[in-house]
N, C-alpha and C positions, 0 to 999 in steps of 0.2 A: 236769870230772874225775868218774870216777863213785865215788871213795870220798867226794865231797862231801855231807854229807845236808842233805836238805833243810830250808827253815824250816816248824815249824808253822803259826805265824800268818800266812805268807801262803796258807794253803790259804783255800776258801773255806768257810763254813759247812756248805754240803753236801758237802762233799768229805770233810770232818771226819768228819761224821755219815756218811757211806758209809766210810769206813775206820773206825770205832769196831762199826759197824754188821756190816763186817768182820772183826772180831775176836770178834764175839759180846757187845759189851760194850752197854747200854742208853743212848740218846739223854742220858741227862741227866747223864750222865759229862763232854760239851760244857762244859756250865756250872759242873762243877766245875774243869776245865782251864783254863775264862777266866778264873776266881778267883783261882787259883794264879797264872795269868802277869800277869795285867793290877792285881788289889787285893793279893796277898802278896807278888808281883814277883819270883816264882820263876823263877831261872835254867835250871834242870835238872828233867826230869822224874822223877830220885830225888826230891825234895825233899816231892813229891805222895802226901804219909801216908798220904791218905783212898781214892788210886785202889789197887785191885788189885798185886802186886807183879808179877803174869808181862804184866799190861799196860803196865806201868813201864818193864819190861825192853824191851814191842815195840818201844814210842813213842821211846825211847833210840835202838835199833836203826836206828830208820830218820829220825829228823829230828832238828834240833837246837831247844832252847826258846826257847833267847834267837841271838841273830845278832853280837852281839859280843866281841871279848875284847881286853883291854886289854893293848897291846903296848911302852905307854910314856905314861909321865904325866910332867906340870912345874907348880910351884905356886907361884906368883910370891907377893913379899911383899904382897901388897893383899887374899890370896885366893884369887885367879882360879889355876881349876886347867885345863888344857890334857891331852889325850886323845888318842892314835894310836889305833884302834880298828883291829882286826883281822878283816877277813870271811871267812865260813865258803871262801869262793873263795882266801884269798891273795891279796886286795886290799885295801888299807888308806882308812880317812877320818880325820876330826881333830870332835873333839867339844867345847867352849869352855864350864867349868859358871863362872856369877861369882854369888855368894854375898852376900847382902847381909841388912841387918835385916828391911826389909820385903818384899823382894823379891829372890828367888831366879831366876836366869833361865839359862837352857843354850840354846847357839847349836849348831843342827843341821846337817848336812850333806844334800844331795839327791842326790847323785855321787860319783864316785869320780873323781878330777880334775874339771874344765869345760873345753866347748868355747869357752864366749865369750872367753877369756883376755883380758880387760880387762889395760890394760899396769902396771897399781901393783898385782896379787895373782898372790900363788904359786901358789893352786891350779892354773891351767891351764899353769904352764908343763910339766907332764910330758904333758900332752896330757890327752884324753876318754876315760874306758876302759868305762864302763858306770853308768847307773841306779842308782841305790838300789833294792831292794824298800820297799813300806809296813812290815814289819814293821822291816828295815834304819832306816828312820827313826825309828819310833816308838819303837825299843828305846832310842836314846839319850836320850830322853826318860825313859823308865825307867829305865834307869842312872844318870841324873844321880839320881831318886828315892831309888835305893839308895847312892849317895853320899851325898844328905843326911839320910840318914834320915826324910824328909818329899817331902811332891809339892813341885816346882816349881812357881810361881806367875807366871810367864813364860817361855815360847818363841818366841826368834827363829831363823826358816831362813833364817838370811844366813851359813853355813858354806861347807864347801866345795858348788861346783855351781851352774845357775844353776834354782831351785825349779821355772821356768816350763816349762821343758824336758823337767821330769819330772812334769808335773800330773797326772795320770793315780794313780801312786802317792803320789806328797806329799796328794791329796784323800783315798785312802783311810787314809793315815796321820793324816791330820787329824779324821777322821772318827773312829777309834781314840782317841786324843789327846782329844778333846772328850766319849767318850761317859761317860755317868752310871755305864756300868758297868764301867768301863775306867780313864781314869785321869782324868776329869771333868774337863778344863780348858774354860773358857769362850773364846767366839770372840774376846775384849778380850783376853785373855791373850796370844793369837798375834799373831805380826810377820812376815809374809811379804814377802821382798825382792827384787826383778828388775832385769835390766840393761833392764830397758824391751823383753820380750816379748809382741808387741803380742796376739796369738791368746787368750794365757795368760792375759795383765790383763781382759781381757772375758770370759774362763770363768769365771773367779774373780768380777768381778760377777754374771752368771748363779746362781751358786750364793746368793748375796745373804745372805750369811752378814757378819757384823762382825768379822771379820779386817783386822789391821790393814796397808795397804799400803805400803812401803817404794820409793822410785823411787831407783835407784844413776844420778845425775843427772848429776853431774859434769864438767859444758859446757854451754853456754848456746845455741847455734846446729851445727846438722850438722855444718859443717865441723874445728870444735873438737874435736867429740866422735869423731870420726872416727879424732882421733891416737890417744885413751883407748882407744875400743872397735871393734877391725878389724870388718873386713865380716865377713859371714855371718848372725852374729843381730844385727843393728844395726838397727834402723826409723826410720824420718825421724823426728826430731824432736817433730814438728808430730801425727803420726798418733802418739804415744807420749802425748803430753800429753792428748791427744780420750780417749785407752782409759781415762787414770788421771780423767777429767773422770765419763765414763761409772761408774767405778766410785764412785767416791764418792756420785755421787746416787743408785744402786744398794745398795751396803752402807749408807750411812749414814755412813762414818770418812774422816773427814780423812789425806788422804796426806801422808806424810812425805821429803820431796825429799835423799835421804843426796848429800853434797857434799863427793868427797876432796880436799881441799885438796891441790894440787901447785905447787912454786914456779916462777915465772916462766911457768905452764901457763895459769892457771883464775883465779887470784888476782887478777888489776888489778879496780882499780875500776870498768871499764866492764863488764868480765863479771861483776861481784857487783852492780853495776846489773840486768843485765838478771836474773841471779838473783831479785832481787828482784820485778823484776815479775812472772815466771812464777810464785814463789810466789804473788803479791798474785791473781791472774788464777785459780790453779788450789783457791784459799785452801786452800793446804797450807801447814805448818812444815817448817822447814829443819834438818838434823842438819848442822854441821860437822866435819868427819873429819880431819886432819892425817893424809897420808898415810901408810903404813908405809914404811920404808927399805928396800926393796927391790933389791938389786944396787948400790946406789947410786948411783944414774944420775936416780931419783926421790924430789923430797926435798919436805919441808912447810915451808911459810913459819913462820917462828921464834914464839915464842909473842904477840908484841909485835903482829906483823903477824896473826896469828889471831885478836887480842882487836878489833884494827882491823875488819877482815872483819864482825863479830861485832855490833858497833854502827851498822856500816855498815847492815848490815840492819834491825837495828832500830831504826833513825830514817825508815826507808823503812817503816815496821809490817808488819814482817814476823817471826813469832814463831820464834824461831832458838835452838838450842842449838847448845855445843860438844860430842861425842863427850867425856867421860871417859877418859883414857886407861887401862885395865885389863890385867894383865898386861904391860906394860912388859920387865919383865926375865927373859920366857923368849918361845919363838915362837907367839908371842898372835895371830897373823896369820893367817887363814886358807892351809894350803898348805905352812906354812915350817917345823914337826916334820914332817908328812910326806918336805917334799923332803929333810928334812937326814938320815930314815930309811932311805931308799930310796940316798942314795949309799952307807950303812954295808954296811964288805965280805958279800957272802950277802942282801942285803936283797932283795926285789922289783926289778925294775926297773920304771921307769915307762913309761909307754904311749911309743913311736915316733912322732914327730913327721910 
């Protein structure tokens, strides 16, 4: 659409400086613009006292400061407040801030739907429609800022999308995210999470940065996992386990094997056996998930048979938690305020299958 404007911050530093350079305006205008957006967390380039006003007015004209706008919120009783976010395009994602004493933490999106459509998450069922930009990502890191009136003290990108797909910008967003002069989060702070993209998991060691790694695990042998996650971004097994093996003696962080529990799927004890050992082999911890109700077709073993599960691993010494369940009583699900968005009459429609 060409009344779309563009984002700033995905320009690059000399692009910046060649358009300011363009206006007549001095190099170190730069640095006060990254102040404004990244340490005051200014949405709009009114808001910029100190620049120029007929500069104010160009920068307005032709790009947008911030990349989101909030088209629907839900705030469950625990908290946990839930995000439709609206992009400059008229395409939507879903932003997840959970609040707590010590730790604050906002779950990010990488996509605008996902192509892996794992069969227990919303996200992919409207289909793949487009990337994130870096600034699209990092901004909801900064939203949630200005939500809490404080920086976040952890982000997880286990939103909608799957992160690995979109490495390229999720690096430069991370990049953003971590830097000193930006919004200074440390690499322990991050939790990046894949269905087991094997190209992605070995970039990410490469960068040899301690970011912490997340494997959406969920089957114990190929054929199992096969039901969970169709072909196309699916990699055997065996070469999924070697990438996550490589990265940890790379970064340094212990991989966290996420495990949605589905009933009568994943659950017996012969598949939390061998769970078990792939944790003990890869010596990663285990997150247990109780799956989301999804359609209802997919359901979580009751909380009796989750506590089972639970001990089961841990007599096998394997260091295991359960998922918390947060936001409960609104659509805390990756995917599930979007889909419910997009059926309302005038809404978007969702990508064609």
């Amino acid at each position: 659409m060409d009344s779309v404007k563009r984002l700033w911050k995905d320009l690059t530093p000399e692009a910046q400086t060649a358009w300011l350079a363009a206006h007549g305006e001095p190099a170190y205008r730069l640095k006060q613009i990254r102040e404004w957006l990244w340490v005051r967390r200014a949405v709009t380039f009114t808001e910029m006292s100190n620049l120029p006003v007929a500069m104010r007015i160009a920068l307005d004209a032709e790009f947008a400061a911030f990349s989101l706008n909030v088209l629907d919120t839900q705030k469950a009783g625990d908290g946990t407040r839930k995000f439709l976010f609206g992009l400059v395009d008229g395409t939507t994602v879903e932003g997840v801030l959970v609040p707590a004493p010590r730790r604050n933490t906002v779950c990010v999106s990488t996509q605008v739907g996902c192509p892996v459509r794992c069969v227990f998450c919303a996200s992919g069922r409207g289909g793949f429609v487009r990337n994130l930009t870096p600034s699209e990502i990092a901004d909801q890191v900064l939203f949630a800022c200005r939500e809490l009136g404080e920086r976040v003290n952890n982000v997880v990108v286990m939103g909608m999308g799957e992160p690995l797909l979109n490495l390229d910008n999720l690096l430069v967003a991370l990049e953003i995210i971590g830097d000193p002069a930006g919004l200074g989060l440390g690499a322990r702070h991050v939790t990046i999470s894949t269905s087991g993209i094997v190209p992605g998991i070995r970039r990410l060691a490469e960068q040899e940065k301690q970011w912490n790694l997340a494997l959406s695990l969920h089957a114990t042998d190929d054929e199992a996992r096969a039901q969970i996650i169709p072909e196309g971004h699916r990699f055997p097994l065996e070469e999924v386990l070697a990438a996550c093996r490589d990265y940890r003696e790379k970064a340094g962080r212990m991989v966290t094997l996420e495990y949605a529990l589905i009933r009568g799927m994943n659950d017996s004890s012969q598949e939390i056996q061998r769970l078990g050992a792939i944790a003990k082999d890869l010596r990663a911890k285990v997150n247990l998930i109780p799956c989301n109700r999804i359609g209802g077709k997919l359901v979580p073993p009751d909380r009796a048979e989750v506590r089972r599960i639970s001990d089961q691993l841990d007599r096998l010494g394997v260091q295991v938690s359960v998922r918390k369940e947060m936001g409960a009583d609104i659509d805390a699900a990756c995917g599930q305020l979007r889909s419910r968005y997009e059926t309302k009459p005038g809404a978007i429609p969702a990508a064609e299958e």
